[in-house]
TORNUTI-552124 format. One line per 10 residues: number of its first residue (from 1); their letters; for each residue x, y, z of C-alpha. Coordinates in nm, 3 decimals, padded with zeros to 5 digits. Layout:
N
NUM> A> X/Y/Z; ...
//
This chain:
641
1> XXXXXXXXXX> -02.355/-02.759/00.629; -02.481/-03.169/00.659; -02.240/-03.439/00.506; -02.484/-03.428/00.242; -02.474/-03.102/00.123; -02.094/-03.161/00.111; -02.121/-03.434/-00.108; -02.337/-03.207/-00.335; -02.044/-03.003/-00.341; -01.787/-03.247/-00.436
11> XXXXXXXXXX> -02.073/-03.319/-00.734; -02.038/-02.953/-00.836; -02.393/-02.881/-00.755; -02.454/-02.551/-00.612; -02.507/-02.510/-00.254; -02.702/-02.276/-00.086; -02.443/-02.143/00.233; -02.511/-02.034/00.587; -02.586/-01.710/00.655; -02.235/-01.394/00.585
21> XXXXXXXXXX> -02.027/-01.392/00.895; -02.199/-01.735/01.060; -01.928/-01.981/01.132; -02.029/-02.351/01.079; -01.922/-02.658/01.332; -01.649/-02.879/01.254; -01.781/-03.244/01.153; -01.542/-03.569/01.027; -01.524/-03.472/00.722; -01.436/-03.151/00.722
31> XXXXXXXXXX> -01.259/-02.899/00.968; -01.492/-02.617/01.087; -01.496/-02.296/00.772; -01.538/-01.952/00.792; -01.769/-01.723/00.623; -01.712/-01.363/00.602; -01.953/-01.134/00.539; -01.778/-01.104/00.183; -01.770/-01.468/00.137; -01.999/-01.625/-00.147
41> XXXXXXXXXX> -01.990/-01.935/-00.036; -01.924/-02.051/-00.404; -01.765/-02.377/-00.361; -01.743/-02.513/-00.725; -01.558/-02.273/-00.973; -01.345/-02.256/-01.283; -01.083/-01.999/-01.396; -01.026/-02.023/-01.764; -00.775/-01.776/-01.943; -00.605/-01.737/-02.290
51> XXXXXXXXXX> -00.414/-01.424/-02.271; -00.151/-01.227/-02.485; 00.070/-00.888/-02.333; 00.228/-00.673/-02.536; 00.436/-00.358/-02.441; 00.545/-00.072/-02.635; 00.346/00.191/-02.930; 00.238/00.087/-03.220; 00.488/-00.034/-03.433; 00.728/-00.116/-03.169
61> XXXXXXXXXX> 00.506/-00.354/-02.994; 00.661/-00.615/-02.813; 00.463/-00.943/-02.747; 00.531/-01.026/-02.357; 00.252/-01.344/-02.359; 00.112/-01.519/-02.635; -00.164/-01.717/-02.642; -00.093/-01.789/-02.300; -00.425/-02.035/-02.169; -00.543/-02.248/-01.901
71> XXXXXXXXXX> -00.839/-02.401/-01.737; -00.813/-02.444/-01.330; -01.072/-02.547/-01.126; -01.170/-02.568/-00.751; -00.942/-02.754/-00.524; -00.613/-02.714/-00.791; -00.306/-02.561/-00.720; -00.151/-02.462/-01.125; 00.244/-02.389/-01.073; 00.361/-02.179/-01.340
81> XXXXXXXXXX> 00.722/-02.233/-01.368; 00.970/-02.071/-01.638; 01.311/-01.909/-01.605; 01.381/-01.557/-01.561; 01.187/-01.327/-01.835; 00.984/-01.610/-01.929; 00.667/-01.393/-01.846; 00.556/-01.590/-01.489; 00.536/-01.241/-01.308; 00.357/-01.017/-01.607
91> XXXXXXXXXX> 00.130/-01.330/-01.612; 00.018/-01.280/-01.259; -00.037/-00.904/-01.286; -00.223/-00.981/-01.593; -00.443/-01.188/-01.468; -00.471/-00.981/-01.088; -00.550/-00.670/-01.350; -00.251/-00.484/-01.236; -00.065/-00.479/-01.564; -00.053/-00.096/-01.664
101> XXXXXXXXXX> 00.229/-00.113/-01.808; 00.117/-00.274/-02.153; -00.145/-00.388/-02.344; -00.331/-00.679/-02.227; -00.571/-00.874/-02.458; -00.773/-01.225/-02.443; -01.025/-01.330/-02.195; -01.072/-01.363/-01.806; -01.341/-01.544/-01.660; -01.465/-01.732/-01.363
111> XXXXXXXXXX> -01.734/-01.924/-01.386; -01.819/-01.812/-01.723; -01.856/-01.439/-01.642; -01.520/-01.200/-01.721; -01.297/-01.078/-01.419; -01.351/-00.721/-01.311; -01.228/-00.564/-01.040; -01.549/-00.579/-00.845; -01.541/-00.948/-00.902; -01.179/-00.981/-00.812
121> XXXXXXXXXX> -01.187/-00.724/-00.498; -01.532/-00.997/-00.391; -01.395/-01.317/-00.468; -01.044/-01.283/-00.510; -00.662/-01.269/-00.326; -00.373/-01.216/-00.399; -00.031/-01.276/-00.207; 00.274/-01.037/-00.324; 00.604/-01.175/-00.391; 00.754/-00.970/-00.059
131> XXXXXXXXXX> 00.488/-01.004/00.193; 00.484/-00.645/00.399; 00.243/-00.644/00.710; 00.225/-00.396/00.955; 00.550/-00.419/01.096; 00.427/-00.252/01.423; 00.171/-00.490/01.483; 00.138/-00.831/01.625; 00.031/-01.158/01.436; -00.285/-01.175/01.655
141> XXXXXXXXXX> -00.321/-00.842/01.602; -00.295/-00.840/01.190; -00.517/-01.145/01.220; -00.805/-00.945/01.450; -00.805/-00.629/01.268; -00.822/-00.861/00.880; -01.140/-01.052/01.076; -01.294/-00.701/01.166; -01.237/-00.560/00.795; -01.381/-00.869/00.645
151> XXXXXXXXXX> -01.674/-00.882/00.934; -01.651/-01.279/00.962; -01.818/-01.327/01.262; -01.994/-01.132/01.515; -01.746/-00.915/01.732; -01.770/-01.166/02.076; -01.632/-01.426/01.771; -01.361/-01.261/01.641; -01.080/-01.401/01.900; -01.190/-01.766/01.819
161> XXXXXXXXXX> -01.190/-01.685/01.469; -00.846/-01.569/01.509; -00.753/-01.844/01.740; -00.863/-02.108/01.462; -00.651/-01.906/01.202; -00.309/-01.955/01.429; -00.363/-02.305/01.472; -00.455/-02.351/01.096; -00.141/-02.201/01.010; 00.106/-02.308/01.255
171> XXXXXXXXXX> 00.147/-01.963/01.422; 00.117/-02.086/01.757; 00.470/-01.953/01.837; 00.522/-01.607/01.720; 00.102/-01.487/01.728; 00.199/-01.230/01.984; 00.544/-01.126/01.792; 00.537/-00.803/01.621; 00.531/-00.840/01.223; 00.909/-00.711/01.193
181> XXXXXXXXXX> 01.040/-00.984/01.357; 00.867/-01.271/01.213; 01.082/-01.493/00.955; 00.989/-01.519/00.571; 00.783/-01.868/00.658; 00.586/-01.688/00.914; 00.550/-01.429/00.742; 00.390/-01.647/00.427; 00.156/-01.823/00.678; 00.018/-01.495/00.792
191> XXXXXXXXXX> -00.057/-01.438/00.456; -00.246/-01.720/00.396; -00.452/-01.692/00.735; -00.589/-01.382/00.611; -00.670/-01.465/00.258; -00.809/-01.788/00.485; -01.000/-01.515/00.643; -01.184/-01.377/00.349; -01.240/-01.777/00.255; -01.169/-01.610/-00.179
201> XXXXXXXXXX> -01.283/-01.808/-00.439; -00.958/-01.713/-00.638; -00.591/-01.727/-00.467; -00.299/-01.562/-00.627; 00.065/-01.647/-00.514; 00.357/-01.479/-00.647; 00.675/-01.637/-00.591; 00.581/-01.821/-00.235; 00.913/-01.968/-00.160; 01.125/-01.641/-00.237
211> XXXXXXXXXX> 01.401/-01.640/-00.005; 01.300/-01.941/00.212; 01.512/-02.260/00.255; 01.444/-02.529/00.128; 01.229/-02.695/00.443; 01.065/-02.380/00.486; 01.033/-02.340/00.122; 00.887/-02.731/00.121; 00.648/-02.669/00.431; 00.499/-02.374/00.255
221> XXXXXXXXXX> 00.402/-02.551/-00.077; 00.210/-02.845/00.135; 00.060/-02.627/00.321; -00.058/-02.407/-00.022; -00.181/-02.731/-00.155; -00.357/-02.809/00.165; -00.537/-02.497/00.189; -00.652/-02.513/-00.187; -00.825/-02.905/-00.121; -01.008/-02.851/00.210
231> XXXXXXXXXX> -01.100/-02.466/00.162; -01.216/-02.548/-00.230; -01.008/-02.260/-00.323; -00.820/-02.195/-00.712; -00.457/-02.100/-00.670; -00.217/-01.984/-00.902; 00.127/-01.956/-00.775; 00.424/-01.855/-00.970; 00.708/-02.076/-00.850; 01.127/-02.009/-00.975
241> XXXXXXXXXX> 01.280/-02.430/-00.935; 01.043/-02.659/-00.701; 01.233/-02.974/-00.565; 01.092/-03.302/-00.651; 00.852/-03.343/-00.371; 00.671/-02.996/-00.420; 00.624/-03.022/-00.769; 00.486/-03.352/-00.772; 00.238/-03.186/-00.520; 00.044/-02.942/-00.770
251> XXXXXXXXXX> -00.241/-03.038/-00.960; -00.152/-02.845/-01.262; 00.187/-02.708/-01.398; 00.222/-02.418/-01.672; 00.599/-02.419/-01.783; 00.647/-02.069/-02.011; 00.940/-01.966/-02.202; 00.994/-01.641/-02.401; 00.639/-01.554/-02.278; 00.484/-01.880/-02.465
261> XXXXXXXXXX> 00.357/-02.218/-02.339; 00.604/-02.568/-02.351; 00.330/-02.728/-02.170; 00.037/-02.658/-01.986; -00.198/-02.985/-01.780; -00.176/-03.240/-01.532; 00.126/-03.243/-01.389; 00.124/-03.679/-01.394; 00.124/-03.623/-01.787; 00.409/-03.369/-01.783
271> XXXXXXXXXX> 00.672/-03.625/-01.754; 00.540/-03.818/-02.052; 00.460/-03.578/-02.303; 00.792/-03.407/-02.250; 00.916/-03.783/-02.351; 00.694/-03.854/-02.588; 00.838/-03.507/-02.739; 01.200/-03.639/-02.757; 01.284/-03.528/-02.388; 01.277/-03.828/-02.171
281> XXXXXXXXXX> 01.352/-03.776/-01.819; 01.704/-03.867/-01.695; 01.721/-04.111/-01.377; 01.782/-03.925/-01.061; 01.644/-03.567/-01.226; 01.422/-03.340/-01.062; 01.160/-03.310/-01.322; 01.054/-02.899/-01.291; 01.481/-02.857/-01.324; 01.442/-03.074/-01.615
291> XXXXXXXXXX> 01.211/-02.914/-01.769; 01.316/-02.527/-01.692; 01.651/-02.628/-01.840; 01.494/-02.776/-02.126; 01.324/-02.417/-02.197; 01.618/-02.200/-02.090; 01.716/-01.987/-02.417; 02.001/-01.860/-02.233; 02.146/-02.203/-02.140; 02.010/-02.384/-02.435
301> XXXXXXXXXX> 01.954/-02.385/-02.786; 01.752/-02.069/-02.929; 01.599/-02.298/-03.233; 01.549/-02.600/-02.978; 01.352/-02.415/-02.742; 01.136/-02.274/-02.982; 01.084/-02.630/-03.142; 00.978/-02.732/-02.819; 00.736/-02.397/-02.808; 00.576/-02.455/-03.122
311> XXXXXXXXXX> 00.529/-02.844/-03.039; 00.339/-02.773/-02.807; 00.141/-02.478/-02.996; 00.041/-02.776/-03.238; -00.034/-03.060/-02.979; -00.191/-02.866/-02.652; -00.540/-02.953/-02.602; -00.825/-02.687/-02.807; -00.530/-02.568/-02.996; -00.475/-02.247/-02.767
321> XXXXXXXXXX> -00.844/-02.209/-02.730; -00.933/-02.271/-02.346; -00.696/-02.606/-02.285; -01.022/-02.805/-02.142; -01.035/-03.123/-02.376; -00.896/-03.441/-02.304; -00.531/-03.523/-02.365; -00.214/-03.397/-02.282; -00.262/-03.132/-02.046; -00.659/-03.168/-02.106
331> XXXXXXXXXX> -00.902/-03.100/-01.801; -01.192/-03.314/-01.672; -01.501/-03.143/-01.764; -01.690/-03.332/-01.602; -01.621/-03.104/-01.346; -01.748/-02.745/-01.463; -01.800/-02.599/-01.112; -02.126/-02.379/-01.068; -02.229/-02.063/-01.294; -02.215/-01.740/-01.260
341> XXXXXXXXXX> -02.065/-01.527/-00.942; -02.287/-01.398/-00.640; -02.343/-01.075/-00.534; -02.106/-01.016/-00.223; -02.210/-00.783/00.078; -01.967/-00.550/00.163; -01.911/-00.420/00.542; -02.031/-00.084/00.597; -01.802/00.246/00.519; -01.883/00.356/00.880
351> XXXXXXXXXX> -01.777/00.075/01.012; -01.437/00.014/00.819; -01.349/00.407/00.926; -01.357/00.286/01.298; -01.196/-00.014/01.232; -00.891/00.178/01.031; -00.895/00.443/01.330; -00.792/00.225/01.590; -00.546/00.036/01.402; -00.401/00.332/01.300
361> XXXXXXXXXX> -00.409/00.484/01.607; -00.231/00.200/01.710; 00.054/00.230/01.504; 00.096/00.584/01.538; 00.170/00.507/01.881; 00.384/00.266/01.854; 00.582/00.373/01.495; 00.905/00.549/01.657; 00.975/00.747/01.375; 00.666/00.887/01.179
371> XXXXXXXXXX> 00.489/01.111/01.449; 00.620/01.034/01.803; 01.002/01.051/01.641; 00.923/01.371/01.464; 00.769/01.552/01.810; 01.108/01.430/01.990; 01.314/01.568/01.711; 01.067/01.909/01.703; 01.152/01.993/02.089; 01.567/01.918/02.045
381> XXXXXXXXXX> 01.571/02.128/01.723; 01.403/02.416/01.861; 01.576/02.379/02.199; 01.872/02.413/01.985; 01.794/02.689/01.815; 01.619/02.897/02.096; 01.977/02.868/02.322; 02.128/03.001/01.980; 01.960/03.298/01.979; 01.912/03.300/02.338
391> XXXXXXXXXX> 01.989/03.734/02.355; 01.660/03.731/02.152; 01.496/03.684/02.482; 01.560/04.044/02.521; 01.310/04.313/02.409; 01.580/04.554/02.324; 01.484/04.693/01.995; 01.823/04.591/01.835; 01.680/04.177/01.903; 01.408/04.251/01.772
401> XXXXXXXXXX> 01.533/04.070/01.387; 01.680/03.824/01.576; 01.325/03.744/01.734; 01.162/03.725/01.369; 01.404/03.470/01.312; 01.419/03.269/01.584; 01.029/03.231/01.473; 01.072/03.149/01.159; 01.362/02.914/01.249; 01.080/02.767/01.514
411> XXXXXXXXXX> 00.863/02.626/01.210; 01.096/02.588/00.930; 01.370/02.351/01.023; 01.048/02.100/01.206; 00.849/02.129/00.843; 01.136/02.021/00.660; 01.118/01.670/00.883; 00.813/01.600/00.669; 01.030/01.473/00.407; 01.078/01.163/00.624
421> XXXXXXXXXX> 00.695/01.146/00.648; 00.656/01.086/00.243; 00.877/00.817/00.284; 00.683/00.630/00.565; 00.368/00.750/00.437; 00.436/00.582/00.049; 00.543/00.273/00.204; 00.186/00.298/00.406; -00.005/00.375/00.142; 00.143/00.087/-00.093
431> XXXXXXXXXX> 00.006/-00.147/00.187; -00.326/00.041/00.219; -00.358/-00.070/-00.199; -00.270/-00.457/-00.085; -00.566/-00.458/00.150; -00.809/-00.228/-00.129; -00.714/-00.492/-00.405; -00.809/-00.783/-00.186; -01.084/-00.611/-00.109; -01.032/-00.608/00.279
441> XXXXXXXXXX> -01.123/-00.215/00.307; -01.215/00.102/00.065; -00.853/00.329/00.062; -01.132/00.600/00.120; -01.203/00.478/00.507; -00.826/00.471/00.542; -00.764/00.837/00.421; -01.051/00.983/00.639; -00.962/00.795/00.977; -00.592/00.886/00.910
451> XXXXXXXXXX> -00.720/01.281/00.828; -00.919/01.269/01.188; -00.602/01.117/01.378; -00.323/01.349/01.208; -00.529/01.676/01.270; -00.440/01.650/01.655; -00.106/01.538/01.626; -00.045/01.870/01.481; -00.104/02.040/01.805; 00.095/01.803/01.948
461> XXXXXXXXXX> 00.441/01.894/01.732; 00.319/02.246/01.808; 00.342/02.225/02.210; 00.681/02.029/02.176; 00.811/02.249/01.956; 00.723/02.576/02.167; 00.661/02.549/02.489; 00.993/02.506/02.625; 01.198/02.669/02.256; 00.923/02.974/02.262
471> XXXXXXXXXX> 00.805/03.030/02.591; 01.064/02.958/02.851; 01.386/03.023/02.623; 01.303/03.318/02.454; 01.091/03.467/02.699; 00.723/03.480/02.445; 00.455/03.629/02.613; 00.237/03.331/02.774; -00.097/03.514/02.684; 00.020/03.466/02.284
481> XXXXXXXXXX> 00.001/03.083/02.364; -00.380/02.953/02.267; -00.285/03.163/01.934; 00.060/03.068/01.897; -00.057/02.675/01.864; -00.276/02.682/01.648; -00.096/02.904/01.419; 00.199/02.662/01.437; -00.028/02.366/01.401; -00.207/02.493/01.064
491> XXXXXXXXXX> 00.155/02.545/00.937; 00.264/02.227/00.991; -00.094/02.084/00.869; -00.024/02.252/00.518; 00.346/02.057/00.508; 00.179/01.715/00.645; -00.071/01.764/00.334; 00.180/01.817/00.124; 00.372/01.503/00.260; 00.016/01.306/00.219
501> XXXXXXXXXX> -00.004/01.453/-00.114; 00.362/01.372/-00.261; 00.330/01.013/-00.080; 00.003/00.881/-00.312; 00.101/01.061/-00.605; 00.517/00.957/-00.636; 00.516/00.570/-00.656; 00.862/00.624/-00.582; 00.936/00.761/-00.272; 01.234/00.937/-00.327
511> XXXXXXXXXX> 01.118/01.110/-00.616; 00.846/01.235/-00.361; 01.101/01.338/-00.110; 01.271/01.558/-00.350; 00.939/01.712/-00.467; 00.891/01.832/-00.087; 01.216/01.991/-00.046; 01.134/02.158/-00.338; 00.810/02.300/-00.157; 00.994/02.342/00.163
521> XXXXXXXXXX> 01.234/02.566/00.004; 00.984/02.743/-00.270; 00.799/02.861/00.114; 01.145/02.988/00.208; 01.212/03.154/-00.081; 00.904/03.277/-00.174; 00.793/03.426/00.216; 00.878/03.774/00.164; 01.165/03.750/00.390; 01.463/03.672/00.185
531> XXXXXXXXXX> 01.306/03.912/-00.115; 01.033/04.116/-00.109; 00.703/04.047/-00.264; 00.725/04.405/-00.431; 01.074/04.301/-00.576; 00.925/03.973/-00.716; 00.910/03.910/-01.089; 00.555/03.867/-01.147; 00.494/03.553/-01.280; 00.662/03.450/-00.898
541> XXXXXXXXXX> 00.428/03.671/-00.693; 00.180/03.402/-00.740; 00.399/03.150/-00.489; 00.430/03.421/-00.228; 00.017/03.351/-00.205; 00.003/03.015/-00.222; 00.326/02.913/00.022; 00.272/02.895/00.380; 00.565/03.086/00.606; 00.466/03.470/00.492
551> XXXXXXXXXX> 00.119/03.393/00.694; 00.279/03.195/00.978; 00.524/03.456/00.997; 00.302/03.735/01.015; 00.033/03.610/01.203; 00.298/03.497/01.458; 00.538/03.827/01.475; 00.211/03.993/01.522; 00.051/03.779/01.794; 00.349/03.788/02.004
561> XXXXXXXXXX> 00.517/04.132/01.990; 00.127/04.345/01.941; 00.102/04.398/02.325; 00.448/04.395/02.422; 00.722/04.725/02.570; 01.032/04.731/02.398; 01.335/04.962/02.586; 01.353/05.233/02.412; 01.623/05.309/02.147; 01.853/05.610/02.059
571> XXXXXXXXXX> 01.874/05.690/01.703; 02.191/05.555/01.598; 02.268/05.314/01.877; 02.085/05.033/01.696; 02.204/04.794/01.493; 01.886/04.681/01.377; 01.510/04.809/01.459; 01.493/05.208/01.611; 01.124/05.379/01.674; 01.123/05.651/01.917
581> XXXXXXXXXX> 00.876/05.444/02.087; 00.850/05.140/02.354; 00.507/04.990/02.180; 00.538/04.607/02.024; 00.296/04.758/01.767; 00.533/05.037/01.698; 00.840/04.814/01.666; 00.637/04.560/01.417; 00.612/04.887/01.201; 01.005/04.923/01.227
591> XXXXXXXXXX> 01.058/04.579/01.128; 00.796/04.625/00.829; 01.039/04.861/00.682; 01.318/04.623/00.651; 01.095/04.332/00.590; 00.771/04.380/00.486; 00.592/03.995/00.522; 00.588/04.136/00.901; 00.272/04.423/00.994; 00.195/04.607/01.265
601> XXXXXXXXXX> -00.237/04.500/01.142; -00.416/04.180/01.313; -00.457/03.942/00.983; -00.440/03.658/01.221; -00.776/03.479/01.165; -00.728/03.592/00.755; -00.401/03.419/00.802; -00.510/03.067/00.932; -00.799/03.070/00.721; -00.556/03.107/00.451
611> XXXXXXXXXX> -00.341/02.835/00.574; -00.631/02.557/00.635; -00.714/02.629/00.274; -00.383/02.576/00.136; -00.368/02.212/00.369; -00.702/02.180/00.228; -00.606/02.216/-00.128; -00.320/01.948/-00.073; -00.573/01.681/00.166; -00.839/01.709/-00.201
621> XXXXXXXXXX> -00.526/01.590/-00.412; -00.418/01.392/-00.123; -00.774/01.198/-00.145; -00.805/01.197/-00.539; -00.481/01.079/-00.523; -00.610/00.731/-00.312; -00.899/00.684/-00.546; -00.741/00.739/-00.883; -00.489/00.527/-00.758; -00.657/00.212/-00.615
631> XXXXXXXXXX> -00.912/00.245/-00.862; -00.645/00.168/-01.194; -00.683/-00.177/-01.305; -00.567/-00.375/-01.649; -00.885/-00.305/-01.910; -00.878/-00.647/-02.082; -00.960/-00.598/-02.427; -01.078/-00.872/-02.649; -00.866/-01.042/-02.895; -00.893/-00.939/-03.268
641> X> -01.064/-01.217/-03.460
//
């Protein structure tokens, strides 16, 4: 882009932009800009609002905003300030249209035309409170994959991309340090280098300085005002106490109280309408502490605070309409910014399901706990169990129980690890809705790259569970193995579906956890081994179809005992399984008559057939679960006249 077109921009005229994913050269006046393939190279915009929140039925409705309004345009940074309650974070997920909780009503709209989620996943981003990044990647790494997702420059671009991002945001030090161990200021700039990345038209920051010193705290909010004036970006940042420095940084302050407005404008004029109010400023004050203590209901006055609320309801520019006339708090309009929002290409699906299976891949290999910890943990548990029943090894027909359980003990005490996997899996997933609301990558190319790289690892828990447990320790016939894997590895499938399942579905993760130990021991109870499926009460047959270990028990007991020679037994002698006969086939039968989940019939294929289904049942809800969930946004409904 010439100097010319620049100053254009600075006029407010629209400008047409380089091609997606081009990166233009640096000049004088300006530092050299990115422009993803998602980018709309909109450059002069406007955010108005004038919102109310209520919680609660009819009735019992609670107002949460009211008549809550403001005009921000491009290059601004508003601070919205109050003290605890006052409404600053509600605001936020109001206006980010993740407010599900209550009732939102008013009107959204940038450059004229109302926020949807389309619009906001195109041209919007927003930074959470706690930033979480991949804690097994690097910096460089977060950076490349963000650049890949967003497609803003052609692949043999990406590292200088990447390279410009460090150096934008002072991550020069730590860009090869894994996520986990960067502090809460490097953790903010990585933040901002990939909402740099997608270059939004919109920037959302919730509580930037949480848990930051004051320097770090300090560096942060120049930087956030830097980034909004040379990238012609909106922000909105919820902020708890600013010092004196930072606040006298923003462009625009919003101080709320009891979910209404003391004062909304420039932040030059907040000092002397407060004054002009009755509320001069004392010598040596920090203004926004002057002002949050002023507004405090706690700490102050009930009937003073609300004096100063409805003040302001009577004074504030448009009345509470859109707060952009001249005045106290007023807005120049001779800067309207452009209207109307563009069209924004998207990268393809393809594309984002390679991208999500080699970061993913990545972090399976590296994550110590969710799939490399569980294999580790598979092979000591069984180990563990096999030297317990160790005289199982023996086919004497009075082990032949013992062997039954020793196979069931083989899968069950390894499925119930997936418990930890809901855990990992919901904390996962919650990141996977970060990047969807940004609109870095469609949940659905995450769920079917994670499906393709979790269908192997199941083969994987399978040979470290039995090779050495099964087939050294107890002595298992190695011709049962081919069969024996994947019989153990559609078993575990159906619990790692399950764990999937619970993980998208509980927002809290415990509350998952305890759902799957409730399906881990329903498939206990309900396998025909503990009670019969004859001597079920009917309405509980149904689980003895629909729970996994009666087939992986059968299917298993089968494939390893069908060809085998028993010693024989004399009638009597036994404290467990007696058939005057040596055959594995003929001993299955004596087992059936104690417990009848085990046959002496080949339902093997039936069996894992029956198994995929069941995993396949629990991967649908697994995937509904993604889309239902990262497609719920706030419906903004329009105020009653």
């Amino acid at each position: 882009m010439t100097d010319n077109e620049y100053d254009k921009a600075e006029e407010n005229e629209p400008v047409t932009m380089e091609e997606p994913g081009a990166i233009t050269q640096p000049n004088a006046r300006n530092p050299r800009r990115l422009h993803s393939a998602q980018s709309s190279g909109m450059e002069s915009s406007v955010l108005r609002f004038n919102l109310n929140f209520t919680v609660g039925s009819k009735g019992k409705q609670k107002a949460i905003l009211s008549d809550v309004a403001a005009t921000v345009k491009w290059g601004h940074v508003l601070a919205i300030m109050g003290p605890s309650g006052a409404g600053k974070s509600v605001l936020i997920s109001a206006l980010t249209l993740d407010a599900l909780f209550g009732r939102t009503e008013g009107r959204v709209t940038l450059n004229g035309v109302p926020l949807t989620d389309k619009i906001f996943k195109s041209h919007c981003y927003t930074v959470v409170q706690l930033d979480q990044h991949w804690p097994y990647l690097t910096c460089r790494e977060t950076l490349r994959y963000a650049a890949e997702l967003y497609d803003v420059a052609a692949k043999e671009d990406i590292d200088a991309v990447v390279d410009e991002i460090v150096q934008k945001m002072g991550l020069d030090v730590c860009v090869d340090t894994r996520n986990a161990r960067l502090s809460g200021g490097q953790r903010r700039r990585l933040s901002l280098g990939i909402a740099l990345l997608k270059q939004p038209t919109l920037l959302f920051l919730d509580e930037p300085t949480t848990g930051l010193d004051a320097a770090s705290a300090e560096n942060i909010m120049q930087e956030i005002v830097r980034v909004a004036k040379e990238e012609n970006l909106i922000i909105l940042c919820t902020i708890h106490q600013p010092s004196t420095k930072v606040y006298q940084g923003f462009d625009e302050v919003m101080v709320l109280s009891k979910g209404r407005e003391a004062y909304t404008g420039n932040v030059k004029e907040s000092v002397p309408y407060f004054e002009s109010i009755g509320y001069p400023l004392p010598p040596q004050t920090n203004p926004a502490e002057h002002f949050l203590d002023m507004v405090n209901a706690d700490f102050s006055d009930d009937a003073e605070v609300d004096r100063i609320l409805d003040t302001w309801q009577e004074k504030r520019p448009g009345a509470g309409s859109s707060h952009h006339k001249k005045g106290f708090g007023g807005v120049d309009n001779d800067d309207e910014g452009q209207e109307g929002v563009a069209d924004v290409k998207r990268a393809l699906l393809r594309k984002e399901i390679s991208i999500m299976f080699s970061r993913h891949l990545k972090l399976m290999m590296r994550d110590p706990v969710l799939y490399s910890g569980r294999a580790v943990i598979f092979f000591v548990v069984t180990l563990l169990f096999s030297l317990v029943y160790l005289n199982a090894r023996d086919y004497s027909q009075d082990q032949a129980l013992n062997k039954m359980w020793i196979v069931l003990w083989l899968v069950s005490v390894p499925s119930n690890m997936g418990v930890v996997a809901v855990y990992a899996l919901n904390e996962e997933f919650k990141s996977i809705l970060r990047e969807s609301k940004n609109g870095m990558a469609s949940p659905l190319s995450y769920a079917l790259a994670k499906t393709v790289l979790v269908i192997p690892i199941m083969f994987v828990f399978a040979l470290f569970a039995l090779v050495i447990a099964s087939f050294v320790v107890i002595d298992m016939p190695w011709d049962t193995f081919g069969v024996a894997i994947i019989i153990y590895a559609a078993t575990m499938y159906v619990f790692e579906c399950v764990a999937e399942c619970l993980s998208v579905w509980f927002e809290n993760p415990i509350l998952g956890m305890l759902q799957f130990m409730n399906f881990w021991f329903g498939s206990f109870l309900f396998a025909g081994f503990l009670i019969s499926k004859d001597d079920l009460f009917w309405p509980f047959t149904l689980f003895y179809y629909i729970m996994p270990y009666a087939y992986y028990l059968r299917s298993s007991m089968y494939n390893y005992l069908k060809d085998t020679t028993f010693d024989s037994c004399e009638p009597g002698t036994s404290a467990g399984v007696c058939v005057q006969s040596t055959s594995g086939s003929d001993v299955l039968g004596g087992i059936n008559l104690v417990y009848n989940v085990v046959e002496n019939e080949d339902t093997i294929s039936a069996d894992i057939a029956t198994l995929i289904g069941i995993a396949i049942f629990y991967k649908i809800l697994y995937i509904i679960g993604v889309v239902y969930k990262s497609s719920r946004v706030t419906t903004i409904h329009e105020a009653a006249k």
